[in-house]
C-alpha positions, 0 to 999 in steps of 0.5 A: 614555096615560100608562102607555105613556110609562112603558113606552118606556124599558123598552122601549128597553132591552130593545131593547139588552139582547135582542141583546146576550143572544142573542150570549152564548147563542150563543157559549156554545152554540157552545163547548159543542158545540165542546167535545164535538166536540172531546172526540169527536174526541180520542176518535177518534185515540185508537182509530186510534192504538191500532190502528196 
């Protein structure tokens, strides 16, 4: 019984820090693929405007 009231504060902050660390995941993953969309994109009237 002891052992699981060592737990709990280790628990709630994970319960804190798990969110906080999948929202800077995803905004990391979404400006890497913003990023390469981005680059694709520059590439893609770069050829158009050599055409013209």
């Amino acid at each position: 019984m002891e052992s699981m009231t060592v737990l709990l504060p280790g628990l709630g902050f994970l319960f804190y820090m798990l969110p906080i660390i999948f929202v800077i995941w995803f905004m990391i993953t979404l400006v890497k693929q913003l990023k390469i969309q981005t680059k694709l994109l520059e590439q893609i009237n770069e050829k158009l405007s050599r055409t013209e």
